[in-house]
Every structure is written in structure tokens, then in C-alpha cells.
N, C-alpha and C positions, 0 to 999 in steps of 0.2 A: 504494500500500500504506500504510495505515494506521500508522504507526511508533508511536504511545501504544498502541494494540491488541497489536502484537509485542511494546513493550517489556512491559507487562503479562503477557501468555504467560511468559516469561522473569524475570520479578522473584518470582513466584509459587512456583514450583517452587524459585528460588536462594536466595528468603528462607528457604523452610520447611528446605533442605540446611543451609543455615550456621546456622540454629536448633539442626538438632541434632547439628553437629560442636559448638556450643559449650554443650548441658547434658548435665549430668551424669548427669541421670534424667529419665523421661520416665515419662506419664498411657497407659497401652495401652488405659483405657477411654475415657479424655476422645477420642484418638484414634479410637478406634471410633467414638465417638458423631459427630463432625467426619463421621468416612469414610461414616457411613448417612446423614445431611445432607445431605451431595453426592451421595448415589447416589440417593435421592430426586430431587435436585434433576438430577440430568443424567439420570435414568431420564425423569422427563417434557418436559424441552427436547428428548431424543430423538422422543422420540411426540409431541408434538406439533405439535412445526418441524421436524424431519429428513426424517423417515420421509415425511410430506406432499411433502417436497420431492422426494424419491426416487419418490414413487408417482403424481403428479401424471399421470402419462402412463402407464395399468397395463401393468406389462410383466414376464411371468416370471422373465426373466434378472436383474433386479433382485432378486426372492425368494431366487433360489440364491445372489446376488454378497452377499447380506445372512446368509442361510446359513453362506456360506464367509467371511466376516467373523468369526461369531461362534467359529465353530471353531477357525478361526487365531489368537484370540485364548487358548483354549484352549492351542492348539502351545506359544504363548508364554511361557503359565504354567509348564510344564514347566523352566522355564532362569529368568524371575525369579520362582521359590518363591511365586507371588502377592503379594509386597512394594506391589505398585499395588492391593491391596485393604487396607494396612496391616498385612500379617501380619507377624510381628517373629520367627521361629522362629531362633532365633540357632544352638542346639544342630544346625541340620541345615546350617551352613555351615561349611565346612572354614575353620580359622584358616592365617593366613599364604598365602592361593593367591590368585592374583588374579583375583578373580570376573567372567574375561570374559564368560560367560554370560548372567550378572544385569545386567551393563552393557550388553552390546548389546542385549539382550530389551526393558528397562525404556526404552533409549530411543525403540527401534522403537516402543513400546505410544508413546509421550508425543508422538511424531512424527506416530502414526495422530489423537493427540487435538487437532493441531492445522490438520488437513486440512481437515475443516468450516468454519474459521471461514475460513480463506486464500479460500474457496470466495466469503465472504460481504464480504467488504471493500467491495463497491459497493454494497450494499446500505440501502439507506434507511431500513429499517423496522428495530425494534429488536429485531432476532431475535440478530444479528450479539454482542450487548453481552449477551442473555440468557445465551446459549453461553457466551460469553467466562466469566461468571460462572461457571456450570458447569465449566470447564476449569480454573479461577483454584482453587475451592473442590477438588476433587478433586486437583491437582498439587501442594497444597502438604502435604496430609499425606503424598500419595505421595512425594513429595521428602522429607520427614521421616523416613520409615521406611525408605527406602534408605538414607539417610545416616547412619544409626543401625547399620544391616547392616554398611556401611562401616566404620564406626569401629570394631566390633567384630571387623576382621580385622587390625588393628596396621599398618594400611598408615601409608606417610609423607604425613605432612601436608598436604604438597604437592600430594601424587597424589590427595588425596581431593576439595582444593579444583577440583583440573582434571576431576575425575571429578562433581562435581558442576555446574561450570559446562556441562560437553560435554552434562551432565543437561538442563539446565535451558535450554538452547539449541535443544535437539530438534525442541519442540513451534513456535519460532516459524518455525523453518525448514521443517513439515512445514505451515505457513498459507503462506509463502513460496512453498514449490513449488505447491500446491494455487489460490494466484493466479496464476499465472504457468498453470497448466496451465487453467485456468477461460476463460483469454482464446484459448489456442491448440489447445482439442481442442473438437469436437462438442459441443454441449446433452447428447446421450443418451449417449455416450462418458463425457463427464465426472459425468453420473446414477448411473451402472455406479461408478466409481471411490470414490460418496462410497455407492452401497449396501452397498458392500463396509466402508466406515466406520462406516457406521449400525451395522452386525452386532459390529464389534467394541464398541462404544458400548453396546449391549444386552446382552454380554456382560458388559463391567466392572459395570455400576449395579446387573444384578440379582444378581449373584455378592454382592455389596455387601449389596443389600437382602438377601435371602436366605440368608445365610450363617446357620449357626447360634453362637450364642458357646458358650465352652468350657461350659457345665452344661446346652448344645442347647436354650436357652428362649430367644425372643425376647422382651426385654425390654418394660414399658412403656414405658422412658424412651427406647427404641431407634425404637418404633414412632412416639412424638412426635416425633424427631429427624427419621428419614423423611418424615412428614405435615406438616414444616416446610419439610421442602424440596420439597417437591410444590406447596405452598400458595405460595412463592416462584417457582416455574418459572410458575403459575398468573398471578399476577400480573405476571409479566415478560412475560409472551406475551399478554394480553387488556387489561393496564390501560393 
């Protein structure tokens, strides 16, 4: 196992938490614009190196387990508010309760994001470090905008820092399991497990991409920010 890859997975998502337990204010557009970046940019490392990887051998049950990825990913929105798309809705969280919901939801999602690459660790070609990129861009505003949720409910200091370490710990442990299952289940078993990844994957980037902002106009500067990270995935995957 690649220990610079995990520590990466992990500093990504702890930098962006401890950024924003320690400002005072925060950019909801700069953030947006960052979160359509990375959804560009993880929308086409999906399609172009995942989904290949999963279809490589056509098999139905993959369409459904890519299906029911994307749904379940859905489920999950329900419990963390879509905070992994950078949503900040502060007025719909109860002050003073301890949002176990949002906590185990957003880790589960950051767990699913680091499935794929745990998958990729022996891998030679530079797909593994493409991804990585895409997990790294995406986890640090989503660690931002949780942490930001966070500090808005008056918890202790203490709990927040534990609450985002347990964050930001998720996603290397969900590549950890993900190698360790890569070496000890079936080629087409283990296919099934990362279709079911792929779907959530497709899930977050186009929700991302496609979101509308609050006056329902997708922006110029939004569509540049997309077609930058497209143009990136582009060259990580061909050059």
C-alpha cells in the first residue's frame, strides 16, 4: 500500500476542516466555483478510467450495481443536507444537537471516494494519481463546508477537531479496505463492488455540475471552471 497516496487522501480533506474551524468568513462563491472544478474534473476520470474499468467484460449486473450506487448516494443526501456538494444551509440545522446524521453520512460518502483508488495501488499507469487528484480537489472543499456546519452548532473545540480528523481519515481507510479486498475476492466480485462506486461517483460530479445557483443561471465563469476540469482529467488520462 502506497503510504504518500493515503497520507494524501487524509491531509486533503484535514487541511480544508482546520481551514475552516480557523476563518472567520468564508467565499460561498469562490467555493462553488473550486466544487464545479472538481466535478468536472472527477465527472470525466469517472468516464473515462472507471467506468472502462467496470465494463471491460459487458455484464448487466454491473449497470444495476452502478444504478444502485447512484441512488444510494441519493439515500445519503437525505442525512448530510448535500454538504459534499458544498451546500452551507446553516438555517436548516438544529443549533446545539449533535449532528450524528451528517457525521456518519459524510463519512460513509468520503469512504465510498476512496474505494477506487485502494483498488488501484498496483497499478503502473497513471490513472491511480489522476483519481487521486480528483478525490484530493473534491475532499477539501467538502471538508470545508462540513467544518463550517460544524462550527456553527457551538460544539467544543475539541469535538470538532476529533470530528474532523474521524472526517478526514475515512476516505484513506475506505482505499485500505478496497486493497486488501482487491487481492482477496474474484476479478468480477471485486468489478460488482467498485460498479457500485462508479454510481455513486456519477452521482456527486453531476449533482455538482448541474446544480443550479440561487438566480437558477448557470454561470459563464461556472461553465469555465467545469471545462477546466474536464480539460485536466483530459490530460491526466492521454498525456
Amino acid at each position: 500500500m502506497n503510504i504518500l497516496l493515503l497520507a494524501i487522501l487524509f491531509i486533503s480533506p484535514f487541511s480544508g476542516g482546520l481551514i475552516a474551524l480557523f476563518s472567520s468568513q468564508y467565499d460561498v462563491k469562490k467555493l462553488k466555483l473550486f466544487l464545479s472544478f472538481a466535478g468536472g474534473y472527477l465527472f470525466s476520470i469517472t468516464l473515462l478510467s472507471l467506468m472502462p474499468q467496470v465494463y471491460s467484460n459487458f455484464d448487466k449486473i454491473s449497470g444495476v450495481l452502478i444504478l444502485s450506487g447512484f441512488f444510494f448516494q441519493i439515500f445519503l443526501e437525505q442525512y448530510s443536507k448535500g454538504i459534499e456538494h458544498g451546500h452551507l444551509h446553516l438555517h436548516h440545522i438544529k443549533k446545539n444537537i449533535f449532528p450524528l446524521g451528517i457525521i456518519l453520512s459524510m463519512c460513509l460518502h468520503t469512504f465510498m471516494e476512496g474505494v477506487p483508488l485502494g483498488a488501484m495501488m498496483t497499478d503502473t499507469s497513471n490513472t491511480k494519481y489522476s483519481l487521486l487528484a480528483g478525490i484530493a480537489l473534491h475532499e477539501f472543499p467538502a471538508a470545508f463546508a462540513l467544518a463550517t456546519i460544524l462550527k456553527s452548532l457551538n460544539l467544543n473545540k475539541n469535538i470538532l477537531y476529533v470530528l474532523i480528523v474521524f472526517y478526514a481519515i475515512s476516505s484513506p481507510l475506505g482505499a485500505a479496505m478496497s486493497g486488501y479486498l482487491n487481492h482477496n475476492l474474484t476479478q468480477d466480485l471485486f468489478n460488482y463492488f467498485m460498479a457500485f462506486v462508479v454510481g455513486t461517483f456519477l452521482h456527486i460530479s453531476t449533482t455538482i455540475l448541474f446544480e443550479n445557483s440561487e438566480q437558477h443561471h448557470f454561470s459563464k465563469i461556472k461553465l469555465y471552471a467545469v471545462l477546466s476540469g474536464v480539460l485536466l482529467a483530459l490530460l491526466a488520462v492521454f498525456v
